[in-house]
C-alpha positions as a printed Julia matrix, in Angstrom:
161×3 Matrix{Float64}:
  -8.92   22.32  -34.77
  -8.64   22.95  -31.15
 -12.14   20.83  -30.96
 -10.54   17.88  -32.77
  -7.68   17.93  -30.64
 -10.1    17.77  -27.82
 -12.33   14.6   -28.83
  -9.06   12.78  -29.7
  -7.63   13.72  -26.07
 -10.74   12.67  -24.07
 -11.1     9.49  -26.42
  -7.59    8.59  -25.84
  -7.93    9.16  -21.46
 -11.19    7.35  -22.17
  -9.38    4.23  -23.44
  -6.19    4.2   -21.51
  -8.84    4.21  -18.71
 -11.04    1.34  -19.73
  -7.93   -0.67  -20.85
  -6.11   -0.66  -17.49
  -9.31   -0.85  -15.12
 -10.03   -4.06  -13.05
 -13.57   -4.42  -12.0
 -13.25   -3.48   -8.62
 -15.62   -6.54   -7.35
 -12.93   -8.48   -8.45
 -10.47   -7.02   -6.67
 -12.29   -6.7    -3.45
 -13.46  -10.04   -4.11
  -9.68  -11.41   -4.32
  -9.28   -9.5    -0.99
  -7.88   -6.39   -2.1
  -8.89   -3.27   -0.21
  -8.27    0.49   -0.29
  -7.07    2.36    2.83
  -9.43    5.13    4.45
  -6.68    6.56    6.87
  -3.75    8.77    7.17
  -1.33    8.25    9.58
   1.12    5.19   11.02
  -1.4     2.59   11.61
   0.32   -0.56   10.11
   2.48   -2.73   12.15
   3.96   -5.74   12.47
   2.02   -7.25   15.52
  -1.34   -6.39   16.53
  -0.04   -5.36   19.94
   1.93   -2.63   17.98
  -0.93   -1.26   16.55
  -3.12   -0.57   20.04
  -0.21    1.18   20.91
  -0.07    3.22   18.35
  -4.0     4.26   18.16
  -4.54    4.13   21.84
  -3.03    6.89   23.13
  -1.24    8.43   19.86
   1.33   11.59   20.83
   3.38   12.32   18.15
   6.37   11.56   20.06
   5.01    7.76   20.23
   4.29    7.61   16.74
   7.82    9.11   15.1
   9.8     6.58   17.42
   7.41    3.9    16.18
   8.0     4.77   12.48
  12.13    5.23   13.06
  11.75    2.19   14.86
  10.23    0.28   11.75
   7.65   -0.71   13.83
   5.06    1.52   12.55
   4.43    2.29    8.19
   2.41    5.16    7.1
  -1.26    4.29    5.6
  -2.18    6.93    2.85
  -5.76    7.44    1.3
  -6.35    5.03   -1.37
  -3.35    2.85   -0.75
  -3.97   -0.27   -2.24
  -3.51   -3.4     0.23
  -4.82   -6.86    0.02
  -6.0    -8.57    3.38
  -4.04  -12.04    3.86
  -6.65  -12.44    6.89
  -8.34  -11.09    9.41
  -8.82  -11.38   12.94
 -12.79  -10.0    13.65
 -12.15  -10.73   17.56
  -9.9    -7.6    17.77
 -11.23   -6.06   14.46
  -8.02   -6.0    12.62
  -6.72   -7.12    9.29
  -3.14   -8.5     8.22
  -1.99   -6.89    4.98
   0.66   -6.72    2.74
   1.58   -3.39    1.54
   3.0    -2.62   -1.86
   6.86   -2.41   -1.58
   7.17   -3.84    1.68
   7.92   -7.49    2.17
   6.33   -8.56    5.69
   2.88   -8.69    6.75
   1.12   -6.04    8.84
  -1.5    -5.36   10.74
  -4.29   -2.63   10.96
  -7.67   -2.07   11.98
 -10.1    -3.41    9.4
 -11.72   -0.1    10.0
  -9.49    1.54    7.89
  -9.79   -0.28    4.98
 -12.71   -0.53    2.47
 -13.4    -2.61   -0.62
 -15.07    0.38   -2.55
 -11.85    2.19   -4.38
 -10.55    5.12   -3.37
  -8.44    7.69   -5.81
  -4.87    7.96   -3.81
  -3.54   11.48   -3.41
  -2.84   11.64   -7.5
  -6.06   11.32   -8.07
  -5.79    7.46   -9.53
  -7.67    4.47   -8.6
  -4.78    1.9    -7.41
  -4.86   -1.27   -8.52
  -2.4    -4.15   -8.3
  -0.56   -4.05  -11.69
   0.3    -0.72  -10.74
   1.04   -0.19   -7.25
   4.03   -2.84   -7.04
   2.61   -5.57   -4.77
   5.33   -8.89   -4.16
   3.44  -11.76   -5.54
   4.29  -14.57   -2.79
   4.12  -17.28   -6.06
   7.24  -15.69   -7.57
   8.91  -17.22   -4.7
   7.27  -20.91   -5.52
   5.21  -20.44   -2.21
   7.88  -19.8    -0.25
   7.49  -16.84    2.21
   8.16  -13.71    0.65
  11.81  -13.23    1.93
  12.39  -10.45    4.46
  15.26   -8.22    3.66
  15.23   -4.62    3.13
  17.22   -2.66    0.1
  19.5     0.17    1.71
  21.05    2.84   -0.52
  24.53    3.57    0.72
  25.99    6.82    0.46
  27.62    8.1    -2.68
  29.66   11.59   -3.48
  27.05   13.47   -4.59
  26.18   13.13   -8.22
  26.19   10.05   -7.81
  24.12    7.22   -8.17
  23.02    5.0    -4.94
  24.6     1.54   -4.6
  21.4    -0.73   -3.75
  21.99   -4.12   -1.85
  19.7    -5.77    0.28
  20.87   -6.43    3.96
């Protein structure tokens, strides 16, 4: 029984993983990459980000992220590269979740996948990524959702600003 049970578990991970996967060509080939990096080294202007990787103290860098002018890149984030600038060697990106472009080193990413920190490949279906079409090729507006405070118990009143 417990052999059964088993087979029927590793088929079933077996398909939910072939059913969900993109061939990762694809996606590197649609300009999708995976981060390499840990740390705050996305921002909004390349300036930003030679301040913040050339001389990094961590005073510099937690101002920069309560700032907003600084966002965390995690191993095996999924971005995709809207272009890149070889003369500095950086890349502009759009992160899942967050509505502007950024920019990084091109260093840190890589078109070969990456498992994140859960151990799963990310690809765009499931990391949340803000298709700029849905907006009829508009650009992607830039507001941010706050959650106000509540009693506790509560749940959080989301608005964008």
């Amino acid at each position: 029984m417990k052999i059964w049970f088993l087979v029927l578990t590793l088929f079933g991970l077996g398909m939910t993983r072939t059913a969900s996967a993109e061939d990762p060509q694809d996606l590197a080939a649609k300009g999708y990459r995976w981060v390499t990096v840990n740390g705050p080294y996305a921002c909004p202007s390349e300036q930003e980000v030679r301040h913040v990787t050339g001389d990094p103290t961590d005073a510099t860098e937690m101002q920069m992220v309560e700032d907003g002018t600084a966002y965390y890149l995690i191993p095996g984030t999924l971005v995709q590269v809207l272009r890149d600038d070889p003369a500095n060697g950086m890349s502009e990106i759009l992160l899942g979740g967050i509505t502007r472009p950024l920019w990084t080193y091109t260093k840190y990413l890589t078109p070969r996948p990456i498992h994140d920190t859960y151990g799963v490949v990310e690809t765009p279906e499931t990391y949340g990524f803000i298709d700029p079409s849905d907006f009829g090729g508009a650009a992607i507006p830039d507001t941010a959702v706050t959650a106000k405070p509540q009693p506790h118990g509560t749940a959080p009143n989301l608005q964008a600003q």
